[in-house]
Structures are given as C-alpha cells and as structure tokens.
C-alpha positions as YAML, in Angstrom:
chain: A
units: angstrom
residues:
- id: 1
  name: UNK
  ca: [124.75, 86.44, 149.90]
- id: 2
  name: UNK
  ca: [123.80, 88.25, 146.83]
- id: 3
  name: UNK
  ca: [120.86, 91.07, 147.54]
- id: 4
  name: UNK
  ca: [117.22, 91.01, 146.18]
- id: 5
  name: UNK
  ca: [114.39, 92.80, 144.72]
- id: 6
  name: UNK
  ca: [111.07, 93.09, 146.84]
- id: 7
  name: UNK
  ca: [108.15, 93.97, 144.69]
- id: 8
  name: UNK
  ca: [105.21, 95.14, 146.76]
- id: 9
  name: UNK
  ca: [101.82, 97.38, 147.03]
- id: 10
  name: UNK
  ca: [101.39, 100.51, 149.06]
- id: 11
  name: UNK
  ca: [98.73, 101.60, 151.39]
- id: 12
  name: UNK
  ca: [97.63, 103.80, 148.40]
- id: 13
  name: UNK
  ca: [97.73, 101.34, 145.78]
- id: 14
  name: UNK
  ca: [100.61, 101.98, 143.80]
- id: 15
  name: UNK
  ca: [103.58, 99.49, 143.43]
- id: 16
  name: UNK
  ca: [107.31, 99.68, 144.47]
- id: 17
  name: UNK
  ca: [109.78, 97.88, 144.85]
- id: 18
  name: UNK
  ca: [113.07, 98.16, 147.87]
- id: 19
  name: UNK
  ca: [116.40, 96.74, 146.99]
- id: 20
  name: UNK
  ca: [118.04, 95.22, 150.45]
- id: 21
  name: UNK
  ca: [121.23, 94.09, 150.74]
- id: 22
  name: UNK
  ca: [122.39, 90.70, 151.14]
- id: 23
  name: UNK
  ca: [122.26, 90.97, 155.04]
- id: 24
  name: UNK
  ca: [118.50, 92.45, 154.65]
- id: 25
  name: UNK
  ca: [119.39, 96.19, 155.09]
- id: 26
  name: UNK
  ca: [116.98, 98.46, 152.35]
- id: 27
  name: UNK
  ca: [119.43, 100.16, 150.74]
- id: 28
  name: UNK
  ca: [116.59, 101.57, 147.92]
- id: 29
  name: UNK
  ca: [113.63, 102.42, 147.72]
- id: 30
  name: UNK
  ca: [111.53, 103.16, 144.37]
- id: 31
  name: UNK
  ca: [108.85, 105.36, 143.73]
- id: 32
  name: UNK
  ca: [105.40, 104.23, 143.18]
- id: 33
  name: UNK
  ca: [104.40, 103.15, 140.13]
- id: 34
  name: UNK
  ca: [100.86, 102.58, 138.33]
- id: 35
  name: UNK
  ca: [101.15, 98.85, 137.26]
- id: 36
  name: UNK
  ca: [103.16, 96.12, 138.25]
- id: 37
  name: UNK
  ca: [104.69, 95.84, 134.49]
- id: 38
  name: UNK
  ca: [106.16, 99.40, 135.26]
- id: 39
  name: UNK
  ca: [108.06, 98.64, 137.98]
- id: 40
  name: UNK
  ca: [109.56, 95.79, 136.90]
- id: 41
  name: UNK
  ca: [110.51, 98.04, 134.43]
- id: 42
  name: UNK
  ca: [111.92, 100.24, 136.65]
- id: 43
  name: UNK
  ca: [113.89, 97.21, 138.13]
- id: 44
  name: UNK
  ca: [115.04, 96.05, 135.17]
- id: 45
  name: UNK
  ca: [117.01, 99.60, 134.60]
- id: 46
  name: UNK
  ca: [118.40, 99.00, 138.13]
- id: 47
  name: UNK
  ca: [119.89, 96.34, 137.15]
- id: 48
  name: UNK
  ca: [120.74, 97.38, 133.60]
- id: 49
  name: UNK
  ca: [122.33, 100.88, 134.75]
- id: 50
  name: UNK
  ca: [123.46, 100.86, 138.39]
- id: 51
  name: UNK
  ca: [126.53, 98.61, 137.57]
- id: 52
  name: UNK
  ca: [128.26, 101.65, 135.10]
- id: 53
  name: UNK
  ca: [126.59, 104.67, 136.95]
- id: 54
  name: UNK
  ca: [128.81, 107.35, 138.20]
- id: 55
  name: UNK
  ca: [129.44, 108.19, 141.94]
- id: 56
  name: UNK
  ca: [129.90, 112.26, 142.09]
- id: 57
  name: UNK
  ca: [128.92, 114.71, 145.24]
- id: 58
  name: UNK
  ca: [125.87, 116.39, 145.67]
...
C-alpha cells in the first residue's frame, strides 16, 4: 500500500500537512504554512524532490 498526504489545520491556524507510510506510521511532518495553496506547494516539492535527494550524516 502506497503512503499518503494528510493536509490539515492546526490549533493555531496554520496548515500542514504529515506524510504516513503505507501502514499509517507519520514518517513527516511539515511546517505550518499561511494558506492552503502553500502547502500544497510544499507537497508538491515532496514529491518532486524526495525521490533524487541525497542521504548523508548529520
């Protein structure tokens, strides 16, 4: 089962969105963001960047 996106308001207003896993484990969380347009953005370059991004040790 593939994962998903859950858009959704905070208690302050602001939205985010949480990427779970396909067995429903939140494996990300976002920041909050001003309008709902911006976080979609902000999914969209999930999706657009996470496949290529590198893994290095912090």
């Amino acid at each position: 089962m593939a994962g998903k996106f859950e858009l959704y308001t905070d208690k302050s207003g602001e939205y985010r969105f949480r990427l779970k896993s396909g067995n429903g484990e939140v494996i990300a969380i976002s920041e909050g963001y001003s309008s709902k347009a911006a976080a979609l953005n902000g999914i969209d370059s999930v999706r657009r960047n996470a496949a290529d991004a590198e893994v290095v040790e912090a």
